[in-house]
C-alpha positions in Angstrom: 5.0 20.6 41.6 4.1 20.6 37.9 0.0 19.9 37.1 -0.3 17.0 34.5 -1.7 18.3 31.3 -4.2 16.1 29.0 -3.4 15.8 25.2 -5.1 18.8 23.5 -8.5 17.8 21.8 -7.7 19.8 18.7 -3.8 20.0 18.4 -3.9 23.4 17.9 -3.0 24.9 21.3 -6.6 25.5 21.8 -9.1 24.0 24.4 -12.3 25.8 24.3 -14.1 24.9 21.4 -17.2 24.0 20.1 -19.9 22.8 17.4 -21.3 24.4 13.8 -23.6 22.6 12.0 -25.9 23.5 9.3 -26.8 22.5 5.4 -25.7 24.4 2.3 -28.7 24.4 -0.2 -29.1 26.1 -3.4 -30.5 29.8 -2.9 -33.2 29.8 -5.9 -35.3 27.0 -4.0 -33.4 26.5 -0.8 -34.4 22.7 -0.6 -32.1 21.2 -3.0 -28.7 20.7 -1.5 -25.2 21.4 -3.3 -23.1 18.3 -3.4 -19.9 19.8 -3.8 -19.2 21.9 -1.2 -16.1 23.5 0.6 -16.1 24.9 4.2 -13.8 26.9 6.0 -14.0 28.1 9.4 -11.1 29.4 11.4 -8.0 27.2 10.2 -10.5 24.0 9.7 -11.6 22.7 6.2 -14.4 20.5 5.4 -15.3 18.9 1.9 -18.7 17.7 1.4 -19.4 14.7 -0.8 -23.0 13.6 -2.4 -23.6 11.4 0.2 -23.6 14.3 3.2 -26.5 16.0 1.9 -25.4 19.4 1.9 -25.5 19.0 5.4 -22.0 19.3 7.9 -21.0 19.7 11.0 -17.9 21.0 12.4 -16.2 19.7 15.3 -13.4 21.5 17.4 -14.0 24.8 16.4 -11.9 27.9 18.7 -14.7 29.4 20.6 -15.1 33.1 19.7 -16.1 35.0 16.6 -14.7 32.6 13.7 -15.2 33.6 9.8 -16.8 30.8 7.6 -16.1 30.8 4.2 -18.3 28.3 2.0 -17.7 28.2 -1.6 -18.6 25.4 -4.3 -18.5 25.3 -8.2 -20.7 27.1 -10.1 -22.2 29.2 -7.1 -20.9 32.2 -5.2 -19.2 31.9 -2.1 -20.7 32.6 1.2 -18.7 34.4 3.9 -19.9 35.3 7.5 -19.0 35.9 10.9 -20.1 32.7 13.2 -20.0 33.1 17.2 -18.8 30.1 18.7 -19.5 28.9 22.6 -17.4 26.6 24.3 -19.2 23.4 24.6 -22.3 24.6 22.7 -23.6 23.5 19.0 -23.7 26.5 16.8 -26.8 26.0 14.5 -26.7 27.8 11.4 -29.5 26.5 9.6 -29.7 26.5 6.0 -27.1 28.5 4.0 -28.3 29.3 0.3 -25.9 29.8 -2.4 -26.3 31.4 -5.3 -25.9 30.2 -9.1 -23.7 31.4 -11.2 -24.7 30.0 -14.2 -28.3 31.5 -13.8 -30.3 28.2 -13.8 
């Protein structure tokens, strides 16, 4: 007898996932937020537009240890190692990037 199996919440052949949230501000006075961001985590990218903030959250990440990559225009990028839980929110808190342009 064959189990029936439920439509996979993420398409990608994976079922245990979870949440990352955080904001991306700028490093010099980490309170004002970048506008134009770019987030990568795992196979997963998310754009952020004025009106988010600098703040995102990822749903239906693979649980394990996922790289993020955040980059924007006229900063550095930001790469780290994230630990994801199954059914958990991963909080990352503010991430500050740097200016390349020195102001």
């Amino acid at each position: 007898m064959l189990a029936a199996c439920g439509p996979n919440p993420n398409g990608l052949g994976v079922t245990d996932t979870g949440v990352v949230v955080g904001t991306v501000v700028d490093a010099k006075n980490q309170t004002q937020p970048i506008q134009s961001v770019t987030i990568q985590i795992g196979l997963q990218v998310r754009r952020l537009s004025p009106s988010d903030n600098g703040q995102f959250t990822i749903d239906n990440v693979p649980t394990g240890t996922q790289t993020m990559t955040i980059s924007s225009p006229g900063y550095t990028s930001y790469s780290a190692q994230v630990i994801v839980r199954k059914g958990q929110t991963t909080e990352l808190g503010l991430i500050g990037l740097a200016s390349t342009t020195g102001l």
